[in-house]
VOPAGU-2260 file (C-alpha; in pm, 1 decimal, decimal comma):
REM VOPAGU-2260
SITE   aa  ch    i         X         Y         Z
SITE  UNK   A    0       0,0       0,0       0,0
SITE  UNK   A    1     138,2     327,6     -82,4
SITE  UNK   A    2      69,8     665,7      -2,6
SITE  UNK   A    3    -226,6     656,9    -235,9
SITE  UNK   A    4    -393,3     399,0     -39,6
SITE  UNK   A    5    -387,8     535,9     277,2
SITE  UNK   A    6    -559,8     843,5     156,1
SITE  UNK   A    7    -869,0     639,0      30,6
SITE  UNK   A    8    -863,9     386,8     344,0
SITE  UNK   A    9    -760,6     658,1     595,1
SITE  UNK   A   10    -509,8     491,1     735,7
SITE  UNK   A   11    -231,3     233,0     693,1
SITE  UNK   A   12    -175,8     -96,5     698,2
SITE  UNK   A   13     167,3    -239,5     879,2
SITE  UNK   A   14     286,6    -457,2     480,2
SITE  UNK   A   15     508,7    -424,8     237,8
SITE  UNK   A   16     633,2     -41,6     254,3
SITE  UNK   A   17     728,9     -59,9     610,3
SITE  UNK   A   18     905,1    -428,4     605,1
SITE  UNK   A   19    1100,4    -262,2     275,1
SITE  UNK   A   20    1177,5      35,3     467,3
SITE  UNK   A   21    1375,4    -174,7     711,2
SITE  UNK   A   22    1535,3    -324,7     460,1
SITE  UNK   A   23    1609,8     -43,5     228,1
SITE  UNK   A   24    1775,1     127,0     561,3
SITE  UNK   A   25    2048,7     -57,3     537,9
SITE  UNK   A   26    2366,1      77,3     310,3
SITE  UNK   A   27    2436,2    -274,2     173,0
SITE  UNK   A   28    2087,8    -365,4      19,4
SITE  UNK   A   29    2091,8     -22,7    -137,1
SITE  UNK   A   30    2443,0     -93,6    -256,5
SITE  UNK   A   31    2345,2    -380,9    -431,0
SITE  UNK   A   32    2033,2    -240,0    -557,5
SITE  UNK   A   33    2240,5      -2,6    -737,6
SITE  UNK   A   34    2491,6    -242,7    -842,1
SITE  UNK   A   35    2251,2    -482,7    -990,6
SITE  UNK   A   36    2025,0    -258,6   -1155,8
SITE  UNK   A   37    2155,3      69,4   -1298,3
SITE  UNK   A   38    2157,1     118,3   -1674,5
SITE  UNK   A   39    2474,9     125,2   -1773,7
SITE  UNK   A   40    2845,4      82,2   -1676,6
SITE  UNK   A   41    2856,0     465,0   -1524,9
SITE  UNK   A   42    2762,7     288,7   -1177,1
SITE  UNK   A   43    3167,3     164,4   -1178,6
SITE  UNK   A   44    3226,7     598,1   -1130,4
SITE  UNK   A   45    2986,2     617,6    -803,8
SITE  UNK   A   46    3230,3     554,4    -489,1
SITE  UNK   A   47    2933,1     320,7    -323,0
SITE  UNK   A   48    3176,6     298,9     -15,0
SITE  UNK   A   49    3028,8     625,1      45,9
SITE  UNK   A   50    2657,8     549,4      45,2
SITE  UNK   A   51    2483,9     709,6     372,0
SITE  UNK   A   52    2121,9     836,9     420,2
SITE  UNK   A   53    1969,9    1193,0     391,0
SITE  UNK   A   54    2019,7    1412,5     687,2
SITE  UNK   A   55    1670,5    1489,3     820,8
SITE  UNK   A   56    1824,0    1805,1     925,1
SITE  UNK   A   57    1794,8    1954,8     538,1
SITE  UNK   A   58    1485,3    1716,2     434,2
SITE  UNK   A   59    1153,2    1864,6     527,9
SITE  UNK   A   60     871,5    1738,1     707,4
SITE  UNK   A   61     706,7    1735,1     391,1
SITE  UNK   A   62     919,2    1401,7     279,5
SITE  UNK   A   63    1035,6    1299,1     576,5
SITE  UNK   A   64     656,2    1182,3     663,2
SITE  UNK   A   65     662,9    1004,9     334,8
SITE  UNK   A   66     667,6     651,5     509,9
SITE  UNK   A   67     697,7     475,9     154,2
SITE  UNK   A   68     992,6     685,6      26,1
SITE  UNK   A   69    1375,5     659,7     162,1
SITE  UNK   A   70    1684,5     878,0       5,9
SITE  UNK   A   71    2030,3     810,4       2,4
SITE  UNK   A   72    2344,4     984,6    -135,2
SITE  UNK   A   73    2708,9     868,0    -309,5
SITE  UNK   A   74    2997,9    1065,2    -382,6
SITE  UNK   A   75    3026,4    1106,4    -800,5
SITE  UNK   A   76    3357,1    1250,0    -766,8
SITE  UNK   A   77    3337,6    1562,9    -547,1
SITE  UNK   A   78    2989,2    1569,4    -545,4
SITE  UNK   A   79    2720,9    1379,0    -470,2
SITE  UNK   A   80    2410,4    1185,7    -653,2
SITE  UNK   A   81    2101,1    1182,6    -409,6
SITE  UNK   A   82    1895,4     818,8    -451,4
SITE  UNK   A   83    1546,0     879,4    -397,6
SITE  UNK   A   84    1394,0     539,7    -378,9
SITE  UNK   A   85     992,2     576,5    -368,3
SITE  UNK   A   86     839,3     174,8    -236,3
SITE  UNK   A   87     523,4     140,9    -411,2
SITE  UNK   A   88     317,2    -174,0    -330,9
SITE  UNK   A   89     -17,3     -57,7    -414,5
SITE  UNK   A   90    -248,7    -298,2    -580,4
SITE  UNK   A   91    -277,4     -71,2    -896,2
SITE  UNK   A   92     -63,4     110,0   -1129,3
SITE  UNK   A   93     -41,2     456,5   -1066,9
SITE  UNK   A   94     -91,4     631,7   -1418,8
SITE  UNK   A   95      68,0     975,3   -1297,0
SITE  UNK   A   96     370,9     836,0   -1118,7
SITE  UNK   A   97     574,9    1072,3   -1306,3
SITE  UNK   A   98     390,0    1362,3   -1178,0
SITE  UNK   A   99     420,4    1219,0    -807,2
SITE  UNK   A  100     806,3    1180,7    -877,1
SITE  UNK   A  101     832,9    1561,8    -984,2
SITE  UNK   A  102     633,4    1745,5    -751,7
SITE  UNK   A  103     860,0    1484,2    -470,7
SITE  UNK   A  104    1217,7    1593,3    -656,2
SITE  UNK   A  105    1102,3    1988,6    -614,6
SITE  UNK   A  106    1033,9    1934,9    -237,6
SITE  UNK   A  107    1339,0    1773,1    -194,0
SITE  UNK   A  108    1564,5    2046,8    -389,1
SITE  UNK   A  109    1380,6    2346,5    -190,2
SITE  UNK   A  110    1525,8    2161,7     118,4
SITE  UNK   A  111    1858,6    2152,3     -22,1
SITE  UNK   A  112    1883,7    2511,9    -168,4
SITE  UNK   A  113    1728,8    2609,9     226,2
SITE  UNK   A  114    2000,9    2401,2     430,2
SITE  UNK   A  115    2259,1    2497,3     110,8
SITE  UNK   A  116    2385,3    2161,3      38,1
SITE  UNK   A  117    2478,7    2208,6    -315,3
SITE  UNK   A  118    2745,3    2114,9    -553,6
SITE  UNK   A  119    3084,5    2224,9    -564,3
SITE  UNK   A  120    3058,1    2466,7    -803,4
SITE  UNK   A  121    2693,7    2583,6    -643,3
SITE  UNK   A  122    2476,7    2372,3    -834,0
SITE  UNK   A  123    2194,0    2147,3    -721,2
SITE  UNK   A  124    2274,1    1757,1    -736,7
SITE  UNK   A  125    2148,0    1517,5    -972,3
SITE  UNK   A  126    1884,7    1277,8    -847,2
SITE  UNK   A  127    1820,6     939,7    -953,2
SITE  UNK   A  128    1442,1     842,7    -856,8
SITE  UNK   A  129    1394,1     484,1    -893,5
SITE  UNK   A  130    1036,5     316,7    -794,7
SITE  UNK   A  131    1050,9     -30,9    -661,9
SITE  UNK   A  132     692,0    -180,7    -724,1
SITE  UNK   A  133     605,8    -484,2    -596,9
SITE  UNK   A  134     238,1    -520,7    -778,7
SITE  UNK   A  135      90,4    -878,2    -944,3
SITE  UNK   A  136      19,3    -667,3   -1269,2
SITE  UNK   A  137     292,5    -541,9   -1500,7
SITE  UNK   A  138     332,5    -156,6   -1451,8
SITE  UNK   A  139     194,1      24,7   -1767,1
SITE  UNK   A  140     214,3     386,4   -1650,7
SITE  UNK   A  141     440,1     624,3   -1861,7
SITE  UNK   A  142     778,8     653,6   -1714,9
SITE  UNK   A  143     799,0    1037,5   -1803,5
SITE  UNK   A  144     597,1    1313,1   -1783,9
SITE  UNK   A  145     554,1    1425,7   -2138,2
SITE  UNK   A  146     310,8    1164,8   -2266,1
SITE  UNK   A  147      91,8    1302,0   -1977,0
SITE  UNK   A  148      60,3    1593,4   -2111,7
SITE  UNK   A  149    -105,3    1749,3   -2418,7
SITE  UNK   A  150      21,8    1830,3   -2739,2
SITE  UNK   A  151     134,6    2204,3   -2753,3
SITE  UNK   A  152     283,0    2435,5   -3066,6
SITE  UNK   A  153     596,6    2358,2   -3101,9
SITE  UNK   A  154     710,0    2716,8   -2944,7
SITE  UNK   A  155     640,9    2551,9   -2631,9
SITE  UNK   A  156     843,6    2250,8   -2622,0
SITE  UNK   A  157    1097,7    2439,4   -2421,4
SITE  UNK   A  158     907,8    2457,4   -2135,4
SITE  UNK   A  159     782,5    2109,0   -2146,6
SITE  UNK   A  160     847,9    1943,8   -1865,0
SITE  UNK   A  161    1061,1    1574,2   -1859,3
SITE  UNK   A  162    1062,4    1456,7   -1578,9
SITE  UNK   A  163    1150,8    1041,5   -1577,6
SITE  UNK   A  164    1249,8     766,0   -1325,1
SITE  UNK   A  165    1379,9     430,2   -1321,4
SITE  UNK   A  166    1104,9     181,8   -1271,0
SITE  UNK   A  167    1185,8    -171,6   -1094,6
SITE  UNK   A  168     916,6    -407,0   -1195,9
SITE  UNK   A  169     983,2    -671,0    -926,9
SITE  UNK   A  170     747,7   -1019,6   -1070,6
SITE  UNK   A  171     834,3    -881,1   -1395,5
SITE  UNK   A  172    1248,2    -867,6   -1335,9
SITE  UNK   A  173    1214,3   -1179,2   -1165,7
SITE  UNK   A  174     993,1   -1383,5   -1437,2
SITE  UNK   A  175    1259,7   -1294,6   -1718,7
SITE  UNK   A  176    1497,7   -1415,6   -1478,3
SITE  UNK   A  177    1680,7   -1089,5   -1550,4
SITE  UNK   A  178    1831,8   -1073,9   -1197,3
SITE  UNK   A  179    2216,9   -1076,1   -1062,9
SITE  UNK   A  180    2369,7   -1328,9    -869,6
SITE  UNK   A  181    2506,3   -1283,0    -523,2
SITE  UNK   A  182    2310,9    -968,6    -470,2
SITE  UNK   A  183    2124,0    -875,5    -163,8
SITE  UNK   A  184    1786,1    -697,9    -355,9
SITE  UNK   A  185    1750,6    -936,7    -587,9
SITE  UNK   A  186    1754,5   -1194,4    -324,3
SITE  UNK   A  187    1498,2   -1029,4    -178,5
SITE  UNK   A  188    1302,8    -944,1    -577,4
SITE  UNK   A  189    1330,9   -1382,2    -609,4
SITE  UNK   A  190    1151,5   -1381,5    -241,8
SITE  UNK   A  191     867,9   -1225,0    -370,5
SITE  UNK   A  192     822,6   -1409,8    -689,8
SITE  UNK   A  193     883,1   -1781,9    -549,7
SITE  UNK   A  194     596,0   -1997,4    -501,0
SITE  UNK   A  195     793,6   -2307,2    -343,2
SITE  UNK   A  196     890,6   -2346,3      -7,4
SITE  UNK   A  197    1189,0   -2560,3    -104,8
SITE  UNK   A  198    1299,5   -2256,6    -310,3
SITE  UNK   A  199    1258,1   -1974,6     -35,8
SITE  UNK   A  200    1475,3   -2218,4     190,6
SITE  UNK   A  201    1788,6   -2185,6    -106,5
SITE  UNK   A  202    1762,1   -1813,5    -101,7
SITE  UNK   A  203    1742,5   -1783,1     307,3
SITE  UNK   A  204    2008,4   -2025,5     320,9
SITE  UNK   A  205    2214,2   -1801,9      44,1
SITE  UNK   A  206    2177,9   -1504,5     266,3
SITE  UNK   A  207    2283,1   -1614,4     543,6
SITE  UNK   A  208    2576,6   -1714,6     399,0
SITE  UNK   A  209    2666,3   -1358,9     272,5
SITE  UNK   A  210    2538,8   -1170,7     578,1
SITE  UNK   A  211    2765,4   -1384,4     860,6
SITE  UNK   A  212    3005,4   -1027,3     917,1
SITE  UNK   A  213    2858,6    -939,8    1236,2
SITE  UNK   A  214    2792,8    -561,4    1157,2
SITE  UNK   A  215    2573,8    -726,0     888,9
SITE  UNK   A  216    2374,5    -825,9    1180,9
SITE  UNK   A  217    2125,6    -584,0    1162,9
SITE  UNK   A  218    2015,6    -643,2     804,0
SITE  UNK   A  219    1980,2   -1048,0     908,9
SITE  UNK   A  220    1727,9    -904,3    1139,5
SITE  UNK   A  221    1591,1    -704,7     926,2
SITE  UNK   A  222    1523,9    -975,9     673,4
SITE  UNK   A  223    1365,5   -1224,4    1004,9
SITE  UNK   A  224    1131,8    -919,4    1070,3
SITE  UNK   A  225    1039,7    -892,7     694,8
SITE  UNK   A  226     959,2   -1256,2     713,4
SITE  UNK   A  227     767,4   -1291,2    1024,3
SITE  UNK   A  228     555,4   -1015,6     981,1
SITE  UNK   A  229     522,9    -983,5     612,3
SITE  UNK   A  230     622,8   -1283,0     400,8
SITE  UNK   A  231     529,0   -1576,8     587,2
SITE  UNK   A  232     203,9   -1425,9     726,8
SITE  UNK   A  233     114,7   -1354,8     320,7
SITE  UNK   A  234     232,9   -1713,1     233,2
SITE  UNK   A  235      45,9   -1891,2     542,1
SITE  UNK   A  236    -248,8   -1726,0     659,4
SITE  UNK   A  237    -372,2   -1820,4     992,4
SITE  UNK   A  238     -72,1   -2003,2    1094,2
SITE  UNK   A  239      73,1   -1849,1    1427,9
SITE  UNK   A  240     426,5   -1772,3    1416,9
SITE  UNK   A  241     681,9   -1727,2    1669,8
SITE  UNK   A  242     868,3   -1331,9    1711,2
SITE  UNK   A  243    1160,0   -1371,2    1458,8
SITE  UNK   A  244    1469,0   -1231,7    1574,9
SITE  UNK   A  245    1761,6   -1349,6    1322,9
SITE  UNK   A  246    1766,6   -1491,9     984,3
SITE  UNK   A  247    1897,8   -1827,5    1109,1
SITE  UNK   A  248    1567,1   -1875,9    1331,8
SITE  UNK   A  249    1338,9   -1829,1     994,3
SITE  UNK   A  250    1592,2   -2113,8     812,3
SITE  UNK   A  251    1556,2   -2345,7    1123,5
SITE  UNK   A  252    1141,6   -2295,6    1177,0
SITE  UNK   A  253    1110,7   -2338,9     736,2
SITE  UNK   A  254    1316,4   -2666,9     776,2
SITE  UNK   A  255    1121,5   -2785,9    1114,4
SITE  UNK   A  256     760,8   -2705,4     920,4
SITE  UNK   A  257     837,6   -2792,7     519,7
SITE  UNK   A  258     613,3   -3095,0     513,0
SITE  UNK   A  259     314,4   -2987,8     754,6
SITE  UNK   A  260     329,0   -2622,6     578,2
SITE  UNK   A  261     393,0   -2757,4     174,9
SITE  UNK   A  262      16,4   -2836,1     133,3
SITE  UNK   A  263     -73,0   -2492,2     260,0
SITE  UNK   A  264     179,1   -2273,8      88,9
SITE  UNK   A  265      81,7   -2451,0    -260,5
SITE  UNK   A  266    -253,5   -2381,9    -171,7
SITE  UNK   A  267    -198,3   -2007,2    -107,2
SITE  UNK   A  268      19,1   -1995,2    -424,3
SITE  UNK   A  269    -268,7   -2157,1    -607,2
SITE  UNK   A  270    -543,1   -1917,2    -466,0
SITE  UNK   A  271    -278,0   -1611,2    -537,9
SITE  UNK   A  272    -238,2   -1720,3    -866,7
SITE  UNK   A  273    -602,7   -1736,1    -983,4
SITE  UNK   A  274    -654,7   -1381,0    -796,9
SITE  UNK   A  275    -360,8   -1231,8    -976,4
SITE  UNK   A  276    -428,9   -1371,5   -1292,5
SITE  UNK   A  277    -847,9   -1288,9   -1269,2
SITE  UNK   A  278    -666,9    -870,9   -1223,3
SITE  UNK   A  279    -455,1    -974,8   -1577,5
SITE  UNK   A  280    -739,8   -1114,8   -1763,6
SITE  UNK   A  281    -986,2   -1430,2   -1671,5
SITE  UNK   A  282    -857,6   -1652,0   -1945,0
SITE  UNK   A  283    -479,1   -1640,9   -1850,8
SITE  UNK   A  284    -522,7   -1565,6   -1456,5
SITE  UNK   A  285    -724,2   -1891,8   -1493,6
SITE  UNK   A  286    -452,0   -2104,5   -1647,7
SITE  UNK   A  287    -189,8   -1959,6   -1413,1
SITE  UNK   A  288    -340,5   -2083,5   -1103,0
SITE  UNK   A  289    -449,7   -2406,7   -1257,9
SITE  UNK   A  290     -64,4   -2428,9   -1286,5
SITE  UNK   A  291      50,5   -2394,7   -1033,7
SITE  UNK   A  292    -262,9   -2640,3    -883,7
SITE  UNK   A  293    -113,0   -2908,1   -1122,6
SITE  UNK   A  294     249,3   -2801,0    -962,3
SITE  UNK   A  295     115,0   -2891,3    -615,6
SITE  UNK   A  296     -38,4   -3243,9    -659,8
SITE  UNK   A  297     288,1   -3331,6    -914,8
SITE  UNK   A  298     453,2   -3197,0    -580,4
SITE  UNK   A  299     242,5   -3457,1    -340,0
SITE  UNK   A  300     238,3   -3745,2    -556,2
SITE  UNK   A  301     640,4   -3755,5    -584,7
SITE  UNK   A  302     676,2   -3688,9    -174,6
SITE  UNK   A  303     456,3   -4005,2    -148,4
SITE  UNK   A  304     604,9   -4230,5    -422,7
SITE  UNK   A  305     932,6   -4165,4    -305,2
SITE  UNK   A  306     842,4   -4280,9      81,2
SITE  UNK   A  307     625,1   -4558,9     -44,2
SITE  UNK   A  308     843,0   -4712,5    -326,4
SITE  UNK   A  309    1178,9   -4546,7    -306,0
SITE  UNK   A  310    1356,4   -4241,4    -511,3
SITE  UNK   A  311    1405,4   -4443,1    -767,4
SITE  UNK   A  312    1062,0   -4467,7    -905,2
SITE  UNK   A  313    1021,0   -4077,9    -791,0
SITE  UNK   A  314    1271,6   -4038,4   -1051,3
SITE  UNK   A  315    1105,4   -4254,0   -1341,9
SITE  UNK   A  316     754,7   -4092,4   -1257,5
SITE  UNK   A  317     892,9   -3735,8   -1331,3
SITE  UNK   A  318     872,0   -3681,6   -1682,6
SITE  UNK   A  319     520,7   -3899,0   -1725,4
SITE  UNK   A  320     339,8   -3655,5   -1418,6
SITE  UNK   A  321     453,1   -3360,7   -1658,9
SITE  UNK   A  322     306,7   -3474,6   -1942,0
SITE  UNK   A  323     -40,8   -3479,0   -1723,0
SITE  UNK   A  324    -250,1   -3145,3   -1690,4
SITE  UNK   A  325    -588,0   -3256,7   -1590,7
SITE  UNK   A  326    -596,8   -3197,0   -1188,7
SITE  UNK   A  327    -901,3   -3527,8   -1182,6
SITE  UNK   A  328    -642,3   -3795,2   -1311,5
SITE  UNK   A  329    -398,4   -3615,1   -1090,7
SITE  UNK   A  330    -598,5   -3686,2    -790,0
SITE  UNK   A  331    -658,4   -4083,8    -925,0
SITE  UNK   A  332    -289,5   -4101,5    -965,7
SITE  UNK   A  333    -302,0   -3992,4    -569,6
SITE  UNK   A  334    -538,6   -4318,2    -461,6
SITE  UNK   A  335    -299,2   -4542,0    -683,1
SITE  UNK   A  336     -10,3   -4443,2    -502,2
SITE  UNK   A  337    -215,6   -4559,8    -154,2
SITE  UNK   A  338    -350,9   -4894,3    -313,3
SITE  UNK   A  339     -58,0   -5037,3    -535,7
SITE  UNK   A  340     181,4   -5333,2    -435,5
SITE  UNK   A  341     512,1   -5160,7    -561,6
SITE  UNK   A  342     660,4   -4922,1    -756,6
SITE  UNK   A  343     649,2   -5179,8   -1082,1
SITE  UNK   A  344     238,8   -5164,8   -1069,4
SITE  UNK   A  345     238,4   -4752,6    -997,4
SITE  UNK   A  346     436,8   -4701,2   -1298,7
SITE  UNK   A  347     200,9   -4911,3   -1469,2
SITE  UNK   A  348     -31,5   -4708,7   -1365,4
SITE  UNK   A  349     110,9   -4371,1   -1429,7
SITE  UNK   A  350     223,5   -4458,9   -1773,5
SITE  UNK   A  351    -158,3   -4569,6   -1895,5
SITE  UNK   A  352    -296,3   -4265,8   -1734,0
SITE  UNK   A  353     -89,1   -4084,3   -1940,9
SITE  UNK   A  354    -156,2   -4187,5   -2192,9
SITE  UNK   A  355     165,2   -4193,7   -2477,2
SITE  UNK   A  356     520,8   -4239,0   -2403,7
SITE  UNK   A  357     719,9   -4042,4   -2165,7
SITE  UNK   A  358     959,9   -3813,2   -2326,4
SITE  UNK   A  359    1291,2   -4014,3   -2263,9
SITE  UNK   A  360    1108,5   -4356,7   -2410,5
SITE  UNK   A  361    1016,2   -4114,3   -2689,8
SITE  UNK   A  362    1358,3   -4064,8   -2759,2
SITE  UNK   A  363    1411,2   -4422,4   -2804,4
């Protein structure tokens, strides 16, 4: 929910913006975020070494009680670039971000002319505004200012305004798979897109082994505060969960509860899915979260062959459970498992339910 929200509900909800805020307080998931996903190879020229946040001293009231915006600064050689990083995780796409983003950069360069922190030779500092938006649809608002605005003779173009920013589509960075390795916000971007509980165990188990310094011990807590009181509560509804304190406590309670929370957290995927995808069009929503429903029982029936007839036979059924999309035979499949001798007699099974080879006896 963004700033939008909370002036048609009145008041705001504890989600997303404040668990990123945490987050996006610390230098090194900032550092990264810049790293990772600036244009261009003119990032190598920003000494990130130098990264600290804006003084509230020269930023007004007027964007310091913006609770879904933080700014940062670098050093660019003797000067600096300001970072203002605007967290919007409203359910719709704001048409006239752009307009938001200018009327934010004048406020915050009136509070730098007042407390004179300008450049070296007198000059205001750039500003890079980046939005981070977390939505389920793809953002499809104009990313500068001019197409908002009407055609004008041309004697005017001069004093048309420009105004841009960097947009970070989150679901939409992650479903490309156009995301860096070993980086601390695109950790947190494959978080948000992940469905699988086996997956979001990898990536907690990845950041904890990058964040063991211990004056990174602040953003491990960080990240166990994002996850007790956003992530898992989204992912598991009505499950009670402890007070999180470190990152190594949400590893330990994921690996503890895998199996008695899997059936849930597919479930909540599936349900998410069909939501999102009803918001993107019925058709296509409706496909996704039949999906990722056929994802979940594939999911069930391998946990049970393998403890009933052995890895093995997990391994053989793979490829034929692919090749299966109606959720009914997936559910027989799910009795034959319970009923049949051995392995021998499930595959049987499997292979006549699906009807036509699997792929590798294709290849044959």
């Amino acid at each position: 929910m963004s700033q939008t929200d909370t002036e048609h509900t009145g008041q705001r909800q504890p989600t997303h913006d404040s668990g990123y805020k945490l987050l996006f307080a610390h230098a090194a998931m900032v550092r990264d975020l810049l790293r990772g996903f600036l244009p261009g190879a003119w990032v190598q020229e920003l000494d990130l070494s130098t990264l600290e946040r804006a003084s509230g001293s020269y930023v007004s009231d007027d964007l310091r009680d913006r609770a879904d915006d933080i700014i940062w600064r670098v050093r660019w050689g003797q000067d600096w670039l300001y970072v203002y990083l605007l967290l919007e995780f409203q359910s719709s796409v704001d048409p006239w971000m752009a307009v938001r983003i200018q009327t934010y950069l004048g406020l915050l360069y009136q509070d730098l002319i007042r407390a004179e922190q300008l450049s070296v030779a007198g000059r205001l500092p750039p500003v890079l505004p980046v939005v981070l938006y977390n939505g389920a649809k793809a953002w499809t608002a104009a990313e500068t200012l001019e197409p908002l605005i009407e055609p004008a003779p041309s004697v005017l173009d001069a004093y048309r305004p420009r105004q841009g920013y960097l947009l970070l589509d989150e679901q939409q960075l992650a479903k490309t798979g156009a995301l860096p390795e070993r980086n601390l916000s695109a950790a947190l971007f494959r978080l948000e897109a992940t469905r699988g509980s086996a997956a979001v165990m990898g990536i907690v188990r990845a950041l904890l082994d990058w964040l063991q310094a211990p004056e990174q011990l602040g953003l491990r807590r960080a990240f166990a505060v994002w996850f007790g009181r956003v992530f898992l509560p989204k992912r598991l509804p009505g499950v009670e969960l402890p007070p999180l304190d470190d990152l190594s406590e949400v590893y330990h309670m994921l690996a503890e509860n895998l199996e008695s929370w899997t059936d849930q957290w597919k479930q909540e995927g599936l349900e998410q899915g069909l939501e999102q995808g009803l918001e993107q069009g019925l058709e296509q929503g409706l496909e996704q979260g039949l999906e990722q429903g056929r994802e979940a029982a594939r999911h069930m029936l391998l946990r049970l062959v393998r403890r009933r007839f052995g890895p093995a036979f997990a391994d053989q059924s793979t490829p034929w459970l692919a090749q299966i999309r109606d959720l009914g035979a997936l559910e027989e499949l799910g009795d034959q498992v319970l009923i049949l001798a051995d392995g021998e007699a499930w595959l049987n099974a499997l292979r006549e339910i699906a009807g036509e080879p699997a792929a590798g006896d294709r290849a044959t």
